[in-house]
TIBASE-615747 format. One record per residue (C-alpha): residue number from 1; residue in three letters; x, z, y. Coordinates in pm, 1 decimal. Example, Ala and Ser with C-alpha at 12.3 -4.5 7.8 and 13.67 -1.06 7.14 Angstrom:
BEGIN
+-----+-----+----------+----------+----------+
!   n ! res !        X !        Z !        Y !
+-----+-----+----------+----------+----------+
!   1 ! ALA !   1230.0 !    780.0 !   -450.0 !
!   2 ! SER !   1367.0 !    714.0 !   -106.0 !
+-----+-----+----------+----------+----------+
END
This chain:
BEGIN
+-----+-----+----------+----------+----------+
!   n ! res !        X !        Z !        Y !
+-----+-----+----------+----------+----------+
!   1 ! UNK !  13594.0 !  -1596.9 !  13494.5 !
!   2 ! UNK !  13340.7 !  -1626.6 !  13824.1 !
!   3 ! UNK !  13151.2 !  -1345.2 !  13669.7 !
!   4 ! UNK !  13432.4 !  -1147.6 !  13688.5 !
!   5 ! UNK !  13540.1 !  -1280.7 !  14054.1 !
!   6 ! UNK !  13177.0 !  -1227.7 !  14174.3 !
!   7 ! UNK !  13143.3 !   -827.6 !  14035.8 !
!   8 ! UNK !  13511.7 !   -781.4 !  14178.2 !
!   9 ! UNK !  13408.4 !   -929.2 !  14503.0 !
!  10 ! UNK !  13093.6 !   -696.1 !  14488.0 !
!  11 ! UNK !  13309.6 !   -370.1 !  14429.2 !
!  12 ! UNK !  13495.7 !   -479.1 !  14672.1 !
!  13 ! UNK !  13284.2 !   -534.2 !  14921.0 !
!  14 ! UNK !  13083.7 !   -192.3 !  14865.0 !
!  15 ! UNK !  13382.1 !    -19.8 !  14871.5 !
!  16 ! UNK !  13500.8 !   -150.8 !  15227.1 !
!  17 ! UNK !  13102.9 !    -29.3 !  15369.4 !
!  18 ! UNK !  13121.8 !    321.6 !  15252.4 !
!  19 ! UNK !  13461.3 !    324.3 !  15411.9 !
!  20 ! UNK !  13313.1 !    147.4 !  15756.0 !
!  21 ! UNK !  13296.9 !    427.5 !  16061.1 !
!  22 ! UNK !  13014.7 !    545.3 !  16227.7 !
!  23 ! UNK !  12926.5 !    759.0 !  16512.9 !
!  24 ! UNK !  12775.6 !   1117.8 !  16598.6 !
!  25 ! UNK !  12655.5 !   1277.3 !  16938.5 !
!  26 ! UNK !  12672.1 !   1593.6 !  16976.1 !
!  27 ! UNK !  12653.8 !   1911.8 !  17207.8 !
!  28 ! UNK !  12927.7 !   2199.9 !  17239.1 !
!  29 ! UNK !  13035.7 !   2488.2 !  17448.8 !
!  30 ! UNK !  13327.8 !   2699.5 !  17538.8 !
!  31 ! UNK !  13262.6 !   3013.1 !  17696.6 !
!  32 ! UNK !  13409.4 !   3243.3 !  17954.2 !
!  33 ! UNK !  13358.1 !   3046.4 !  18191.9 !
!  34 ! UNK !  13039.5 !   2880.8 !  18010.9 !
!  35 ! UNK !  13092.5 !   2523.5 !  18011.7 !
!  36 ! UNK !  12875.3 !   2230.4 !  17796.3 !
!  37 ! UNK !  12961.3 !   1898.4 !  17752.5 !
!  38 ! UNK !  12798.7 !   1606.0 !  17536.4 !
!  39 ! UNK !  12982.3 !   1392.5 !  17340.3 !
!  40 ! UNK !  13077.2 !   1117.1 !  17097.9 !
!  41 ! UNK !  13255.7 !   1102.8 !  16812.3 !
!  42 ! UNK !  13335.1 !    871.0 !  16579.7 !
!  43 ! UNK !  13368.0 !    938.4 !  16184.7 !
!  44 ! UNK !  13488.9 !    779.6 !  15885.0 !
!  45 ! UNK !  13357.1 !    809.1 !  15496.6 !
!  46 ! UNK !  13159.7 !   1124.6 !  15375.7 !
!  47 ! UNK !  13079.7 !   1252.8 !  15704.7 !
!  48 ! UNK !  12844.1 !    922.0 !  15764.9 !
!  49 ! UNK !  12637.7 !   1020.9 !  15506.5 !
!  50 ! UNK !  12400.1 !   1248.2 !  15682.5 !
!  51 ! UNK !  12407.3 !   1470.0 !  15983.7 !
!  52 ! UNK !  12513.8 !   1824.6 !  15802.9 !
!  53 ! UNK !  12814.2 !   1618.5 !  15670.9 !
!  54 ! UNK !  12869.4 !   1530.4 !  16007.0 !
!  55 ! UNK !  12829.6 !   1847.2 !  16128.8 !
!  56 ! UNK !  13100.3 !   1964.0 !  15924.1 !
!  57 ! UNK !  13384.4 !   1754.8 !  16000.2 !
!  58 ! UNK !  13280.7 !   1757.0 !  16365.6 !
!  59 ! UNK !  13282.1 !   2150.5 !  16433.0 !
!  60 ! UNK !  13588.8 !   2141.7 !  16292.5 !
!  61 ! UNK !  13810.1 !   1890.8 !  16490.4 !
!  62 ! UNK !  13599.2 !   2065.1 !  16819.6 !
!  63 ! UNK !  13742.1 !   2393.9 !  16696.9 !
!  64 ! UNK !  14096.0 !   2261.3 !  16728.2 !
!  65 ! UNK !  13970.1 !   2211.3 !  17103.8 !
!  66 ! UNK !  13877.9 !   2548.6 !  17152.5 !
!  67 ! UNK !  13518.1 !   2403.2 !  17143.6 !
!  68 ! UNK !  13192.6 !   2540.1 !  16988.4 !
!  69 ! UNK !  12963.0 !   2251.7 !  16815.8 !
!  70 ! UNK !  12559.1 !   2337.1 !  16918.6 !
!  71 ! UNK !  12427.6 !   2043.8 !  16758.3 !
!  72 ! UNK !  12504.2 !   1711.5 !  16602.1 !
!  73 ! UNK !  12227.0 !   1533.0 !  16762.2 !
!  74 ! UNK !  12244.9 !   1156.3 !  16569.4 !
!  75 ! UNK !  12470.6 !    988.4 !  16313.0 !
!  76 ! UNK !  12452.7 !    627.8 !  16407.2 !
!  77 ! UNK !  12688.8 !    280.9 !  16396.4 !
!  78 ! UNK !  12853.3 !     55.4 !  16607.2 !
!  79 ! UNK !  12528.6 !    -79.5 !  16763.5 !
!  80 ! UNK !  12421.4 !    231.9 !  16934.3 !
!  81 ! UNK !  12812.3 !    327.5 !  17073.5 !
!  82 ! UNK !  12761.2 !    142.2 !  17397.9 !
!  83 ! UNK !  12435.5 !    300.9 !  17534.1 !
!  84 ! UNK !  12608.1 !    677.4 !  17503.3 !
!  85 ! UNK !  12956.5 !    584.4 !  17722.9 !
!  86 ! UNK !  12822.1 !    657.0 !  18011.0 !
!  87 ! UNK !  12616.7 !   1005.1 !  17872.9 !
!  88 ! UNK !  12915.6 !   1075.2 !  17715.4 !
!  89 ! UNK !  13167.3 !   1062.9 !  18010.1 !
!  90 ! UNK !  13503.5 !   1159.3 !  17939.6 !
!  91 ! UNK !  13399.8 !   1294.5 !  17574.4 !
!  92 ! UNK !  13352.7 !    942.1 !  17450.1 !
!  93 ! UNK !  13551.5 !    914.5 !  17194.4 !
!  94 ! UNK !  13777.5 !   1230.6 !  17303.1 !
!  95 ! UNK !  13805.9 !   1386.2 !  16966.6 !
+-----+-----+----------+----------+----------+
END
């Protein structure tokens, strides 16, 4: 019976930090005027797993912005959120 408790707890447990969010900064544009602005963004599941999956889901919820994405710069967690606020400006966290 604490086998089974300790391979539940496990499965558990891994599926809570593949759910866990993370981060991405990126660069976009809008044209006509040209404007840029950095960013952050913060993502949830398959789009932590690397920076093209990021890439993906973040173009995307830009696009409802009438934003263009450049570049996905980093994918990263919690611990690198607080150094990018002030970069970020009043794109942290926007979309």
């Amino acid at each position: 019976m604490t086998r089974w408790l300790i391979i539940l707890s496990l499965i558990v447990f891994s599926a809570g930090a593949a759910q866990a969010a993370c981060y991405a900064d990126y660069k976009a544009k809008k044209d006509s005027p040209l404007r840029l602005h950095y960013g952050v963004m913060q993502l949830d599941g398959a789009a932590c797993a690397n920076r093209n999956a990021a890439q993906r889901v973040v173009g995307q919820r830009l696009k409802r912005g009438g934003w263009t994405l450049l570049n996905v710069m980093q994918v990263f967690d919690q611990r690198g959120l607080e150094q990018r606020k002030a970069s970020a400006g009043k794109f942290f966290l926007r979309y």
